[in-house]
N, C-alpha and C positions, 0 to 999 in steps of 0.2 A: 837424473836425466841421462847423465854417462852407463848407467847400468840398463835403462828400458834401449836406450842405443845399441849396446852392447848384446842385450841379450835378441833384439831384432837381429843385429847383424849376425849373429849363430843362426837363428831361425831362418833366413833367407841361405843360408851357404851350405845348409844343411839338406835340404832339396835345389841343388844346382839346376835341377832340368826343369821343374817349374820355376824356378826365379827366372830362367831365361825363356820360356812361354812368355809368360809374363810381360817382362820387356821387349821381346818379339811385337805380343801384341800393341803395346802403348808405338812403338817405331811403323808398325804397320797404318793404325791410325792417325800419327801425328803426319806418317808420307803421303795419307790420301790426301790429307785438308794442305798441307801446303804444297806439294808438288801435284800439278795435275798434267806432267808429262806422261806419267805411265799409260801405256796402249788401253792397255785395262781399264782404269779407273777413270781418264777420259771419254772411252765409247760407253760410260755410262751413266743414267739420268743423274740427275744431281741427287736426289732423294736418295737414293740407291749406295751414291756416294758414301755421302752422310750418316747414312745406315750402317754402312758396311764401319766407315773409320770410326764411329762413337763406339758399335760392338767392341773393340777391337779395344780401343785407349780404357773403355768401364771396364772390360776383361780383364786387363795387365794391372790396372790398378787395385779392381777387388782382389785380384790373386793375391800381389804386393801386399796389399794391408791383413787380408784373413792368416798368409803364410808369418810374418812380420809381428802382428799382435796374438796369434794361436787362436785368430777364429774361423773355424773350416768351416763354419754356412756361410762368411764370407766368401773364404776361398773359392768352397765348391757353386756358388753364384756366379763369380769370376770366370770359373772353367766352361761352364753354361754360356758366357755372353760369349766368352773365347770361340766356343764352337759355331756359335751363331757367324759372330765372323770370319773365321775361315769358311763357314759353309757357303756365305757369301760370296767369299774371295771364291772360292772353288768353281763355284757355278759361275763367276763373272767371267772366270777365266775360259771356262767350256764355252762359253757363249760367244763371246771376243774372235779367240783363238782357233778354238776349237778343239778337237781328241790330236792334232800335232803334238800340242803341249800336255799329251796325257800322263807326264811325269808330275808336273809341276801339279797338275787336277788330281794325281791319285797325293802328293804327300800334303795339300792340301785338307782332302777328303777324311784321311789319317790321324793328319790335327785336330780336326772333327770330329770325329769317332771318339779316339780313347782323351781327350778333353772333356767328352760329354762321360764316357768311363769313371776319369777319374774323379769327377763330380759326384757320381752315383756313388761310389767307393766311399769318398767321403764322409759323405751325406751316411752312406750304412757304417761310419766309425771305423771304417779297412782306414790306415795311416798308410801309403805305401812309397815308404825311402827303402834306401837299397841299407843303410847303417842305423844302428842305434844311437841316439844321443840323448842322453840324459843331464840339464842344465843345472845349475842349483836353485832354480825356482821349479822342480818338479816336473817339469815338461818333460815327457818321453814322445820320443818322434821313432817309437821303433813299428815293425810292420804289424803288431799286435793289434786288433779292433779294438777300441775303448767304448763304452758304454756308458 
C-alpha cells in the first residue's frame, strides 16, 4: 500500500502543472456548488450552474486518477471535461461581464484550448513533461511518444 502511495505521489509531482489543473478544476467546481456569491455563477440558470461545476470537479478528478494510476485515457478524458469547463466558465464570463474582463475570458479560453491539446497529445501517446523520470516500476514519463 506504502509503495502504490509512493509511487502516486512521484506520478502526480512529476507533472506539477497538470496536478495543479487539476486541482484548479475540483476548487473551481466544488466554489460553484457551494458559494453562489460569485457575480458569474449567480446570474446564471442553475442548470448551467451545475453544468459548468460537475465539468470542472469529473475534470480534476479524472486528471488526479489517469496521472496517479498511469492511465492517460483517463487522464486525457479529464483534460476534455477540463476544457468543457472552462469553456463554460469563459463564455459565462463574456456574458455576465462582458469583453471588460477580456483578460480573465482570454486565460480562460487558454485553459481551453491547450486542455483540449493536451488531451489530443495524449490520446496520440505525445507524454509532454518538461523532465524525464524513470521509477522502478518501469514508468517513463519522458517527452518520448509510447506506442
Amino acid at each position: 500500500m506504502l509503495r502504490r502511495a509512493e509511487r502516486t505521489r512521484r506520478r502526480l509531482f512529476s507533472v506539477p502543472f497538470a496536478t495543479a489543473i487539476a486541482c484548479i478544476g475540483i476548487n473551481n467546481g466544488l466554489t460553484v456548488f457551494i458559494s453562489k456569491r460569485s457575480v458569474v455563477s449567480a446570474a446564471l440558470p442553475t442548470f448551467f450552474q451545475s453544468l459548468w461545476a460537475i465539468f470542472y470537479i469529473i475534470a480534476g478528478i479524472m486528471i488526479l486518477i489517469g496521472i496517479g494510476m498511469g492511465a492517460r485515457n483517463i487522464e486525457a478524458a479529464g483534460c476534455i471535461a477540463f476544457c468543457g469547463g472552462s469553456l463554460i466558465n469563459a463564455l459565462a464570463v463574456a456574458d455576465v461581464l462582458g469583453w471588460t474582463s477580456w483578460n480573465s475570458i482570454c486565460v480562460l479560453l487558454l485553459f481551453s484550448i491547450f486542455s483540449f491539446i493536451r488531451a489530443m497529445n495524449i490520446m496520440q501517446g505525445k507524454v509532454l513533461v518538461l523532465l524525464k523520470v524513470v521509477n522502478g516500476d518501469g514508468d517513463d514519463f519522458s517527452s518520448t511518444p509510447r506506442h
